[in-house]
Residue frames as a rotation matrix with the C-alpha (Angstrom) as fourth column:
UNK 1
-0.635 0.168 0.754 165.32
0.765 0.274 0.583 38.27
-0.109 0.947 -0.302 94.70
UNK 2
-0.453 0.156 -0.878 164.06
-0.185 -0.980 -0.078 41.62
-0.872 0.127 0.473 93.57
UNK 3
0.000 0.739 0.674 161.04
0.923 0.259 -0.284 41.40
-0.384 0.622 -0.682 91.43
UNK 4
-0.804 -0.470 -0.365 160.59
0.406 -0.882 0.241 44.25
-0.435 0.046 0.899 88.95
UNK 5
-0.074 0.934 -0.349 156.90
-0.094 -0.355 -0.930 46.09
-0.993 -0.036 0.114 88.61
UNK 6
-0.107 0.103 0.989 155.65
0.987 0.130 0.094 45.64
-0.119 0.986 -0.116 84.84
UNK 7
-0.971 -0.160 0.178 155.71
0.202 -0.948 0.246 49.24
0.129 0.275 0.953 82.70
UNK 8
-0.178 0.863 -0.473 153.17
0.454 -0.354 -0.817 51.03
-0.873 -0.361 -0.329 83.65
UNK 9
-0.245 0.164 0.956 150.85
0.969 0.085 0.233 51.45
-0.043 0.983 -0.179 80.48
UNK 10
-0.993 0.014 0.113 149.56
-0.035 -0.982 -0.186 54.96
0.109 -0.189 0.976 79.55
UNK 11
-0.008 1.000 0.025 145.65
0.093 0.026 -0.995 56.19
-0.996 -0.005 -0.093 80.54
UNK 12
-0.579 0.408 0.706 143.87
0.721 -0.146 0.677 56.22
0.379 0.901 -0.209 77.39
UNK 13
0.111 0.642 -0.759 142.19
0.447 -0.714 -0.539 59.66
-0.888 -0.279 -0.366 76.50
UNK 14
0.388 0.515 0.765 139.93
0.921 -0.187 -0.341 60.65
-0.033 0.836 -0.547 73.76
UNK 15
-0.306 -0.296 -0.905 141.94
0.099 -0.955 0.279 64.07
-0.947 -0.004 0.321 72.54
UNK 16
0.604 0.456 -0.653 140.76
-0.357 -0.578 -0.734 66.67
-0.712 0.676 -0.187 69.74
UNK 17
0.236 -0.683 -0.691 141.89
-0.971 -0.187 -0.146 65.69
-0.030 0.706 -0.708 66.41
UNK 18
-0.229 -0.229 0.946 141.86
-0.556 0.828 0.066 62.09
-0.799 -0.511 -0.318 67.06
UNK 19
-0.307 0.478 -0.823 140.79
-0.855 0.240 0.459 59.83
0.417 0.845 0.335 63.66
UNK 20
-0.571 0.213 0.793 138.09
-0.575 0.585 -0.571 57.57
-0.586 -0.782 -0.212 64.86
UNK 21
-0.661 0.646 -0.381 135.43
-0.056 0.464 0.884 55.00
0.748 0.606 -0.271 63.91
UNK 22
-0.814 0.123 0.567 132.36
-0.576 -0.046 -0.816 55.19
-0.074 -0.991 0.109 65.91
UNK 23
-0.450 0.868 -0.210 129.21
0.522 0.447 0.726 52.61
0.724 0.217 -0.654 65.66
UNK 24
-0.945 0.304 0.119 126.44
-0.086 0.121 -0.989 53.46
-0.316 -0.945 -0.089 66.88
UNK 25
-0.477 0.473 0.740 122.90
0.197 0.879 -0.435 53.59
-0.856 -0.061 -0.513 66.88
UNK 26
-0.886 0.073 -0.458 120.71
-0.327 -0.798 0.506 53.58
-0.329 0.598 0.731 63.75
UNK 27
-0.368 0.923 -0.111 117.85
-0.927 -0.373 -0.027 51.89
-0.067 0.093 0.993 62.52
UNK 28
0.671 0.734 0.102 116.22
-0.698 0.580 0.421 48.87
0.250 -0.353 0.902 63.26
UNK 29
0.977 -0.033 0.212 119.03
-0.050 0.925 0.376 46.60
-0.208 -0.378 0.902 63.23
UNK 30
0.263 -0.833 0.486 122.17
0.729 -0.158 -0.666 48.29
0.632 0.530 0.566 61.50
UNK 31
0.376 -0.317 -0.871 124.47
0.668 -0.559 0.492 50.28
-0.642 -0.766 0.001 63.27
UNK 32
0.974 -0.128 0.186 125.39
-0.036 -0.900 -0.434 53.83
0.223 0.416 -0.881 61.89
UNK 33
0.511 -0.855 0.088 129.08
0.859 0.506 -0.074 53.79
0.019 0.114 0.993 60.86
UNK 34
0.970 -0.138 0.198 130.64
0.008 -0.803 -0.596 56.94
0.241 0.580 -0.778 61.02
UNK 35
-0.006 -0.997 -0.079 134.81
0.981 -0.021 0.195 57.57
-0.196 -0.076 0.978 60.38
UNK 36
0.470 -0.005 0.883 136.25
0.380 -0.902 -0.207 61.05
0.797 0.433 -0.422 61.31
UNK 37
-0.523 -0.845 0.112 137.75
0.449 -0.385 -0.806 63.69
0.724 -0.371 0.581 63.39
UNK 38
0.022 0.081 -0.996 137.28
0.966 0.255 0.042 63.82
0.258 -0.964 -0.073 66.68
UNK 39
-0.293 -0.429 0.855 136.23
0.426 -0.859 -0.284 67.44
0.856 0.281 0.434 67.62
UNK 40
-0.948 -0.092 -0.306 134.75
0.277 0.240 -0.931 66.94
0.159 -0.967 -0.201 71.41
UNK 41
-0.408 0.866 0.287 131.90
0.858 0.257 0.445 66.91
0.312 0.428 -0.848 72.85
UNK 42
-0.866 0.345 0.361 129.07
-0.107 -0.834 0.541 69.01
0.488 0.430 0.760 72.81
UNK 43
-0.819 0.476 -0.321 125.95
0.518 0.371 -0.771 69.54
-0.248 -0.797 -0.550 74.99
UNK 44
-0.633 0.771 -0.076 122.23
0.023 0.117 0.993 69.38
0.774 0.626 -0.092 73.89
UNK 45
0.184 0.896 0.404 119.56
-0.678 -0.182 0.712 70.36
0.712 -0.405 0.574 76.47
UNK 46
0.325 0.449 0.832 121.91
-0.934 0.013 0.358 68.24
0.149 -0.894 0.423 79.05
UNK 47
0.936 0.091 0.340 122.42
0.014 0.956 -0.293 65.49
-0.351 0.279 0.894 76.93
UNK 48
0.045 -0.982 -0.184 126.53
-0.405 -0.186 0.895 64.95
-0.913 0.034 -0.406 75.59
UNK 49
0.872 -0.331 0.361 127.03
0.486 0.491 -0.723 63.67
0.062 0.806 0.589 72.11
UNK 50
-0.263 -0.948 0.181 130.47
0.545 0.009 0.838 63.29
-0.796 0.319 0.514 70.35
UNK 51
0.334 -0.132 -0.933 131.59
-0.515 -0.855 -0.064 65.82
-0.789 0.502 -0.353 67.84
UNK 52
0.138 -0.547 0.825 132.64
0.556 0.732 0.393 64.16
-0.819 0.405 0.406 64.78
UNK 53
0.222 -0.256 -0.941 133.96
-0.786 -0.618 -0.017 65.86
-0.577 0.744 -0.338 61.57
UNK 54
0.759 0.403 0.512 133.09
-0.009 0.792 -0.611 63.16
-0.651 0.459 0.604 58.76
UNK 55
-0.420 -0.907 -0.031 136.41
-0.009 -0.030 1.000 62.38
-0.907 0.420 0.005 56.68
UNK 56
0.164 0.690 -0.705 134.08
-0.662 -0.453 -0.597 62.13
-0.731 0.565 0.382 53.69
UNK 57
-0.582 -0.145 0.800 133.76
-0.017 0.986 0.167 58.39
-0.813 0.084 -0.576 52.55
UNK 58
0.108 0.994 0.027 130.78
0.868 -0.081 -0.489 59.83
-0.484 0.077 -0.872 51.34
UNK 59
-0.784 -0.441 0.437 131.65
0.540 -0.832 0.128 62.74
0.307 0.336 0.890 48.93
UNK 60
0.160 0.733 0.661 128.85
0.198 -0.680 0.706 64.71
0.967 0.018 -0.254 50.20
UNK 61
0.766 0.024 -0.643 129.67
0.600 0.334 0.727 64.14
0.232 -0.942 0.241 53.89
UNK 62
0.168 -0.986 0.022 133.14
0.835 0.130 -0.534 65.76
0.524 0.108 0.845 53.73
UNK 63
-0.622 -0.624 0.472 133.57
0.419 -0.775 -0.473 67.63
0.661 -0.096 0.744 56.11
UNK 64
-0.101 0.971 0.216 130.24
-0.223 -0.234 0.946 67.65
0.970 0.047 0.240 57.80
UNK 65
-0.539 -0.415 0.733 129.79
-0.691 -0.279 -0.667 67.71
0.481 -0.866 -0.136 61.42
UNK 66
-0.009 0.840 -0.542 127.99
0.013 0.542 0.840 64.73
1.000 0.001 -0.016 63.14
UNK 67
-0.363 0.173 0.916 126.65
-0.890 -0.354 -0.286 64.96
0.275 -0.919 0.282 66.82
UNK 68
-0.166 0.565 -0.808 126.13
-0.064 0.812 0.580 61.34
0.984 0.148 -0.098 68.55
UNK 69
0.704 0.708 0.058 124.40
-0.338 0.262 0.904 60.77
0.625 -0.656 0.424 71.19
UNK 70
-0.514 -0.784 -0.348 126.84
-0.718 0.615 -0.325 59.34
0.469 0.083 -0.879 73.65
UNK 71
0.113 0.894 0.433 123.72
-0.763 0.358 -0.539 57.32
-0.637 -0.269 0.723 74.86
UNK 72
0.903 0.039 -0.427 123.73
-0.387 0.502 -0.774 55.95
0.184 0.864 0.468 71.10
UNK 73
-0.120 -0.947 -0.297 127.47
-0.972 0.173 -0.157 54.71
0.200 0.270 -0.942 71.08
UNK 74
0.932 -0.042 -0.360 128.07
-0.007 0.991 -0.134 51.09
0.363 0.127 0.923 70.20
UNK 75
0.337 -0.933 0.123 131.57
0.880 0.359 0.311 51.11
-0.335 0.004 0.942 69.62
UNK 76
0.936 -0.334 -0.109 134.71
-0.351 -0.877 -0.328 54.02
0.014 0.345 -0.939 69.24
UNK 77
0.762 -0.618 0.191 137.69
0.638 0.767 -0.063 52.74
-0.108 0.170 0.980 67.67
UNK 78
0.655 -0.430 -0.622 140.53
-0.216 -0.895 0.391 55.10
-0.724 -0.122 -0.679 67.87
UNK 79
0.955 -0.224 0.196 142.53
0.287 0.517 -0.806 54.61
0.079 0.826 0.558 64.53
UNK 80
-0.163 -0.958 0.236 145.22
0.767 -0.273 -0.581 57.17
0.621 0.086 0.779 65.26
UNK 81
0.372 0.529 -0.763 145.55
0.910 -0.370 0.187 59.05
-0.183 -0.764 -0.619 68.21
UNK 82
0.470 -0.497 0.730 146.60
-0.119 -0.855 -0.506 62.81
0.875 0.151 -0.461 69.23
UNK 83
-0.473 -0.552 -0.687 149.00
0.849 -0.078 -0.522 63.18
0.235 -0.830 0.506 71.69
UNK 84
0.463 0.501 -0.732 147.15
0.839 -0.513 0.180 65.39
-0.285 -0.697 -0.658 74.55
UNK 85
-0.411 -0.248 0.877 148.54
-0.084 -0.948 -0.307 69.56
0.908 -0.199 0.369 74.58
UNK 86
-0.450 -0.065 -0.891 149.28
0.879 0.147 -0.454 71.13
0.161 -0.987 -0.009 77.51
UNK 87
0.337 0.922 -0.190 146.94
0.936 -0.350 -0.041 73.55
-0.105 -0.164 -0.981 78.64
UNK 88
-0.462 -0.575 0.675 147.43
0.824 -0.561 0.086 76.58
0.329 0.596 0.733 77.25
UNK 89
0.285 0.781 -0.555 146.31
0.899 -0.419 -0.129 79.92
-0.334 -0.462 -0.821 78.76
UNK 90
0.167 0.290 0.942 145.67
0.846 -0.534 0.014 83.35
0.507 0.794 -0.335 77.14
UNK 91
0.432 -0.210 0.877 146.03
-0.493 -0.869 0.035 85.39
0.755 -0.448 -0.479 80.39
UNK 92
-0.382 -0.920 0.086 148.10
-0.272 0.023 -0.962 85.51
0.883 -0.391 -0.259 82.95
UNK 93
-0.053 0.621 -0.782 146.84
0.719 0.567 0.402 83.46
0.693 -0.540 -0.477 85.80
UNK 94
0.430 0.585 0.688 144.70
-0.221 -0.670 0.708 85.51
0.875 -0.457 -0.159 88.37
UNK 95
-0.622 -0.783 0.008 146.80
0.247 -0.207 -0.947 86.55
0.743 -0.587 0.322 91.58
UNK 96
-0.319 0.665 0.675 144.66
-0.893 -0.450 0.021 86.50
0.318 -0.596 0.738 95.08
UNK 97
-0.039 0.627 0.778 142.16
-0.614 0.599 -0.514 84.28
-0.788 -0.498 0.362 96.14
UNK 98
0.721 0.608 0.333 140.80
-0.180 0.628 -0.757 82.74
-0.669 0.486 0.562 93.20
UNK 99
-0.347 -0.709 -0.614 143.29
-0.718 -0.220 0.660 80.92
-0.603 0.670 -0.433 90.96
């Protein structure tokens, strides 16, 4: 009797271009809601926050870049992923030691 492994699921991974929701924190007791495009992250004196590009629920917001903390993160809901790209290189890979 020949058992048969279960499908092996895919990894989950946060890719540019992604349309999230992300909670996180905000003031005293409400979490900060923001919904947008995923544009990666971004380092601050050390610190990582998430790139967001604000879909513009908010007609002023459109389009507006938001930096969170990833400290701050509550929750990231992935509404619709991207499918990953394969690395893509501009020059011709380096021949020698160092590749």
């Amino acid at each position: 009797m020949s058992v048969t492994p279960p499908p092996k699921k895919p990894s989950i991974v946060l890719t540019v271009g992604s349309k999230v929701s992300v909670r996180s924190a905000g003031n005293d007791s409400d979490p900060l809601v923001s919904n947008g495009t995923f544009r990666g992250l971004v380092s601050i004196g050390g610190d990582s926050s998430l790139a967001l590009e604000l879909d513009g629920k908010v007609k002023e917001e459109k389009g507006r870049i938001r930096l969170i903390p990833i400290n701050a993160l509550l929750s990231l809901d992935v509404l619709e992923a991207m499918k990953p790209e394969e690395e893509k290189r501009s020059e011709p890979p380096a021949t020698g030691y160092f590749r």
